[in-house]
C-alpha positions as CSV (number, residue, x, y, z in Angstrom):
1,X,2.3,12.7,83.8
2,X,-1.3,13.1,84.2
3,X,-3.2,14.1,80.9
4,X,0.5,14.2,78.7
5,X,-1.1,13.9,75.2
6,X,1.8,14.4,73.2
7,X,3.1,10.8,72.7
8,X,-0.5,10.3,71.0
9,X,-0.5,9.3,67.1
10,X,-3.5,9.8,66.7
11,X,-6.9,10.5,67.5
12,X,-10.2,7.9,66.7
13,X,-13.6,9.2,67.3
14,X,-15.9,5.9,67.9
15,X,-18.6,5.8,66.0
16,X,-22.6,5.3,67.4
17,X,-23.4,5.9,70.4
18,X,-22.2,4.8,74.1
19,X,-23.1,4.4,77.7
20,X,-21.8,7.0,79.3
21,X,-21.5,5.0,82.4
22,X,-19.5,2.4,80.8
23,X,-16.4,1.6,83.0
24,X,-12.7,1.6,81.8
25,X,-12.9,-2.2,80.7
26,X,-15.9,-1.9,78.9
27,X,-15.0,1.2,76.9
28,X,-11.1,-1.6,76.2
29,X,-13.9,-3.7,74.9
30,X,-15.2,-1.7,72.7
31,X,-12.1,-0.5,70.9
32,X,-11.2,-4.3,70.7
33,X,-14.4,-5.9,69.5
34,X,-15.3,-3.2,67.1
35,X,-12.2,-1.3,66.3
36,X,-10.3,-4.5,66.1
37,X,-7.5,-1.9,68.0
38,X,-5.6,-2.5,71.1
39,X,-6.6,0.1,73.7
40,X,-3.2,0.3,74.7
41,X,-2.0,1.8,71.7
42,X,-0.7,5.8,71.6
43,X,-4.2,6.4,70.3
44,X,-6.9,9.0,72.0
45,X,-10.1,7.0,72.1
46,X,-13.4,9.5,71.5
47,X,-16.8,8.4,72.5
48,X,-20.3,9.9,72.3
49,X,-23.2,9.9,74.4
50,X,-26.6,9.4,72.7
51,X,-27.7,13.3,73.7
52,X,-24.7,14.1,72.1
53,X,-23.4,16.8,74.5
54,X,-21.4,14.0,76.5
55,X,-18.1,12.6,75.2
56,X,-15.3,10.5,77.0
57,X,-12.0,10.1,75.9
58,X,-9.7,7.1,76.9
59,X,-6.0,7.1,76.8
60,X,-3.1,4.8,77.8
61,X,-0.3,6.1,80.0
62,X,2.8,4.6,81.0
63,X,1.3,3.7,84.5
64,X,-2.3,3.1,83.0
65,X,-5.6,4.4,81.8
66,X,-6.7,8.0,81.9
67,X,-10.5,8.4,81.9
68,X,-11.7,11.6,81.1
69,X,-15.7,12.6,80.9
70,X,-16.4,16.2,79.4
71,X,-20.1,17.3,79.0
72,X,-20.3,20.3,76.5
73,X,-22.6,22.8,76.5
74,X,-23.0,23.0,72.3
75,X,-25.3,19.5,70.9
76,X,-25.1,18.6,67.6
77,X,-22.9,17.5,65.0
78,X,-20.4,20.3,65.7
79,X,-19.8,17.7,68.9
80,X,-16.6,16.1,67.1
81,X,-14.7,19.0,65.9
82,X,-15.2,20.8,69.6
83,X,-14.0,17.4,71.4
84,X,-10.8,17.6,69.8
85,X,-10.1,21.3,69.9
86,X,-11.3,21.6,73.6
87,X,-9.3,18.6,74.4
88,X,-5.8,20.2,74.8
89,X,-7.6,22.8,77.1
90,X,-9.3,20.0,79.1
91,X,-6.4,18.4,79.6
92,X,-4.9,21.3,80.6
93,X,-7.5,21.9,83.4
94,X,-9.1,24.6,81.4
């Protein structure tokens, strides 16, 4: 099912910032190069954009990768803490 986050175990927040127009593969790279994780995991993948009103998340489904690109409308460090709460809602088409 498309955006079905309750098989996740957990939820990782990468830290630094990323290229927002990194493409699926890159984004596997980065959870395997500096997470040492495999992206295939049930983990929700959290990355930041430099302007820090930008995040993508990255999840594995049963039939592959869901990509999903929010851009928020608060900046600042308060970034993290809305990801995750406005996740379910996002996911939910909200």
């Amino acid at each position: 099912m498309l955006g079905d986050i309750s098989s996740l175990e957990k939820i990782y927040i990468v830290c630094g910032y990323t290229d927002m127009r990194k493409s699926v593969d890159d984004l596997c790279s980065i959870i395997e190069d500096q997470l040492k994780m495999d992206p295939i995991s049930s983990a929700l993948f959290l990355f930041c954009a430099r302007r820090q009103d930008r995040i993508r998340a990255l999840f594995h489904e049963s039939d592959g990768f869901l990509l999903i690109y929010k851009r928020l409308s608060v900046r600042g460090i308060s970034m993290a803490k809305e990801a995750v709460r406005g996740l379910g809602s996002l996911l939910e088409g909200g």
